[in-house]
C-alpha positions in Angstrom: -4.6 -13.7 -27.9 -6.0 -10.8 -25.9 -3.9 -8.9 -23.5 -4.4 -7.6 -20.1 -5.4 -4.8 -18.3 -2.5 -4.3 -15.5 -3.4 -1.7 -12.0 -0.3 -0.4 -11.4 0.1 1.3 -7.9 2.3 4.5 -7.9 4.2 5.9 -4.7 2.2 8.2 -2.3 4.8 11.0 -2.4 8.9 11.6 -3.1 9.5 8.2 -1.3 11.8 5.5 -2.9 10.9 3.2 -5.0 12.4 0.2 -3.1 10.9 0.8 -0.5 7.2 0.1 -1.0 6.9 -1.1 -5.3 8.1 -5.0 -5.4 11.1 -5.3 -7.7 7.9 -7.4 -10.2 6.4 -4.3 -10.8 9.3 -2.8 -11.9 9.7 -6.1 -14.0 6.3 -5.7 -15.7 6.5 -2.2 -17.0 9.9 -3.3 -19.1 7.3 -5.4 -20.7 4.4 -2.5 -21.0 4.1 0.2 -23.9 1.0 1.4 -23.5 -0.7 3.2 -20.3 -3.9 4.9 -19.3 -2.6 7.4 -16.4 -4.4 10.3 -14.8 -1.2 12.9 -15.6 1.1 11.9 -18.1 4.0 14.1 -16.9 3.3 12.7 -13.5 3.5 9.0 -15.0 6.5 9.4 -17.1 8.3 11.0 -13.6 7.5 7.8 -12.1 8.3 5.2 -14.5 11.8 7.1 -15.2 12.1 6.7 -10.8 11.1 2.6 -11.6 14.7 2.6 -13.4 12.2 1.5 -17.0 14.9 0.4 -19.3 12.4 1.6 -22.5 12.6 4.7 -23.8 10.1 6.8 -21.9 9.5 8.6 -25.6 8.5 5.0 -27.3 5.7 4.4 -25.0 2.1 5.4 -25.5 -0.5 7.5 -23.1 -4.0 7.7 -23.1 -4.9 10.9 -20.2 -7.2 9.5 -18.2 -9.0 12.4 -15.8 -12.2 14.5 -15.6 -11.5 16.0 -18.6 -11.8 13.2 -20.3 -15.0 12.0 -22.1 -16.7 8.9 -21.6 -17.1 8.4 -24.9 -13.1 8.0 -25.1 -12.6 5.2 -22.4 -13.5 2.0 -24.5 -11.1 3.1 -27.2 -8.3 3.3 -25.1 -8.5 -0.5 -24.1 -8.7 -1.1 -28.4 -5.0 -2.1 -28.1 -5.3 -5.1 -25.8 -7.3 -6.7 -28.4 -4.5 -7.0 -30.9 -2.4 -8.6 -28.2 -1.2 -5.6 -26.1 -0.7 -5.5 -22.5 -2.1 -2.1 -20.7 -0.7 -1.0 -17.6 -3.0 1.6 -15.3 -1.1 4.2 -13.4 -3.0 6.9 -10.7 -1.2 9.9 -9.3 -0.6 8.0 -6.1 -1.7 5.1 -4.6 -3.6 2.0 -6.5 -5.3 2.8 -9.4 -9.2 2.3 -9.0 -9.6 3.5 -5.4 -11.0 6.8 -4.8 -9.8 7.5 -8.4 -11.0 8.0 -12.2 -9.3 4.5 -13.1 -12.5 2.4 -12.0 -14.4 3.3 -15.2 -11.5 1.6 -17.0 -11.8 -1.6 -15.1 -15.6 -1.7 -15.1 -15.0 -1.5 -18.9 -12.7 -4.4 -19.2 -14.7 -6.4 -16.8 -17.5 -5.9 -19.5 -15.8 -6.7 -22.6 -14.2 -10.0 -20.9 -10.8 -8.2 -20.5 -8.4 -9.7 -17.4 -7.8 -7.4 -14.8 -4.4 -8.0 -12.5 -3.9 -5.8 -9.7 -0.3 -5.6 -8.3 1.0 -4.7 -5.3 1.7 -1.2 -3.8 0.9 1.3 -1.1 -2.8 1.9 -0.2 -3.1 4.7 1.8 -6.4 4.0 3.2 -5.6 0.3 4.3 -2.2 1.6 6.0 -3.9 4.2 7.5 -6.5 1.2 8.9 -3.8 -1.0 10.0 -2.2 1.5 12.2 -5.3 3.6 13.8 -6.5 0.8 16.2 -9.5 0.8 15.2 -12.0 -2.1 13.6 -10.1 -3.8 10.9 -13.2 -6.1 10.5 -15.9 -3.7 9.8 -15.3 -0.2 8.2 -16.4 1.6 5.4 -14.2 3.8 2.6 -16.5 7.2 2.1 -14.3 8.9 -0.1 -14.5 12.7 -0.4 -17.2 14.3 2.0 -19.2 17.0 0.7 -17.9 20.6 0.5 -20.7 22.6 1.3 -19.9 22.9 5.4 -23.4 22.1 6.4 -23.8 18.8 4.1 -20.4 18.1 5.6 -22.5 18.7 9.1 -25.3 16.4 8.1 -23.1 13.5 6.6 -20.8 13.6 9.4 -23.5 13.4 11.9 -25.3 10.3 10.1 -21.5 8.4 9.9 -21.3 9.1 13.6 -24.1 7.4 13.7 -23.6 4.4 12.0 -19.9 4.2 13.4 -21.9 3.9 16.9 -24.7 1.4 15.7 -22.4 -0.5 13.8 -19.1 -0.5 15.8 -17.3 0.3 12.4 -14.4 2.5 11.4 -15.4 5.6 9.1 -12.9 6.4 6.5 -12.2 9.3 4.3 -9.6 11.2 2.0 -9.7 15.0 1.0 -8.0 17.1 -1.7 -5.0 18.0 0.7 -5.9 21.7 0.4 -8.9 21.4 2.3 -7.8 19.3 4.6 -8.4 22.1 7.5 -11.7 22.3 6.4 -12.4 18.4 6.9 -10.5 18.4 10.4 -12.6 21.6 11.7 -15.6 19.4 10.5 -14.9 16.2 12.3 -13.9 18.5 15.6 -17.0 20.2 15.5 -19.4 17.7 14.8 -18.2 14.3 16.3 -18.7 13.3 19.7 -15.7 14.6 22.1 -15.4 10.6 23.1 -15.3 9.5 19.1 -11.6 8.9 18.2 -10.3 10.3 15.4 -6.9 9.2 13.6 -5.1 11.3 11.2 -2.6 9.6 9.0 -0.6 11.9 6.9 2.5 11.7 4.6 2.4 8.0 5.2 5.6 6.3 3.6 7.4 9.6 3.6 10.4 10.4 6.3 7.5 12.6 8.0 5.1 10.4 8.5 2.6 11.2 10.8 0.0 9.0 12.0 -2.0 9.7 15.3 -5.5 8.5 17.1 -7.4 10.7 19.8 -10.2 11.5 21.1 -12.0 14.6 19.3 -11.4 16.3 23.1 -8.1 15.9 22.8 -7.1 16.6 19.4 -8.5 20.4 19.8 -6.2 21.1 22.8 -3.4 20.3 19.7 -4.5 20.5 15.9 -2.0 19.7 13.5 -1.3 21.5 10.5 -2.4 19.3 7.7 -2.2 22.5 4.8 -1.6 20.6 1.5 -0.2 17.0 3.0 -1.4 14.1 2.1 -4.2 12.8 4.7 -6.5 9.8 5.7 -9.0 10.4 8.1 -10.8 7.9 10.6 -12.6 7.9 13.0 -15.0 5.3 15.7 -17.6 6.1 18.0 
């Protein structure tokens, strides 16, 4: 009997565990010995947080990242035919989204392998749910580009389509450059186009705002390294 490939959503910073993984997960991963994570130091911090009753040292990681080669990704799944259970842990958030995991679950998808995706925080769906914008219609774009002018261009075309369409632009950005992103979006959007910035969401300094672009450069945050979802509608 095959096992299953488990999406295990991590925190999104240094928040408690109680507070947004459901005691199941924490269940599961008593069960779960093997793991395909992004960083393994970064998984073994958080399954030691989950209060796993296993010893961190008897379970087995497969590095999962852009260092890895393609060539590796089918053997890593190997075990779950010989009856193992696989869990699939990102760096924050749900495995999957905006993140290397995907490859893995196209994979097991492919080779007939169940996927179960459990609970957790999703920063883009929170960040949705409390911007006010269209829930109905909305599209996840990822990473813009970094060159500033192909930022211009794509901006300008989302604009666009946000206006056209009446739906909710989303994005994430390596939290380094999110000063770069922000200058984009206030330079390029409409000064009528809302823009929400949700940052350190789940943390005790959560911060989660909407504005116009006209008013948000009277006050611009500092978003330096945090965490940050960006939205906006025309």
């Amino acid at each position: 009997m095959k096992g299953k490939l488990y999406l295990i959503p991590n925190t999104l910073g240094d928040s408690a565990i109680e507070r947004v993984i459901p005691s199941f997960n924490t269940e599961l991963i008593n069960k779960i010995h093997i793991y395909i994570v992004e960083n393994i130091r970064t998984a073994r911090r958080f399954l030691s947080k989950s209060g796993i009753t296993v010893k961190i040292d008897d379970l087995t990681f497969f590095e999962l990242n852009k260092h890895t080669s393609v060539e590796e990704y089918s053997g890593f799944l190997k075990p779950i035919f010989d009856g193992h259970d696989i869990g699939v842990i990102s760096e924050a958030g749900c495995p999957a989204v905006a993140d290397p995991g995907a490859e893995i679950v196209k994979i097991a998808h492919n080779t007939q392998i169940d996927v179960v995706p459990l609970v957790g925080p999703a920063s883009m769906l929170m960040a949705l749910m409390a911007s006010g914008f269209n829930g109905q219609s909305f599209a996840f774009n990822g990473y813009l580009p970094v060159k500033s002018n192909e930022r211009a261009e794509q901006i300008k075309k989302d604009e666009q389509r946000s206006k056209r369409e009446g739906q909710t632009q989303i994005y994430i950005e390596a939290p380094y450059r999110n000063m770069q992103l922000l200058d984009g979006f206030l330079n390029q959007l409409n000064p009528q186009t809302r823009l929400c910035i949700a940052t350190d969401l789940t943390l005790e300094n959560e911060f989660i705002k909407t504005k116009t672009v006209k008013d948000w450069k009277t006050q611009t945050p500092d978003l330096h390294k945090k965490p940050t979802i960006f939205l906006f509608l025309a």
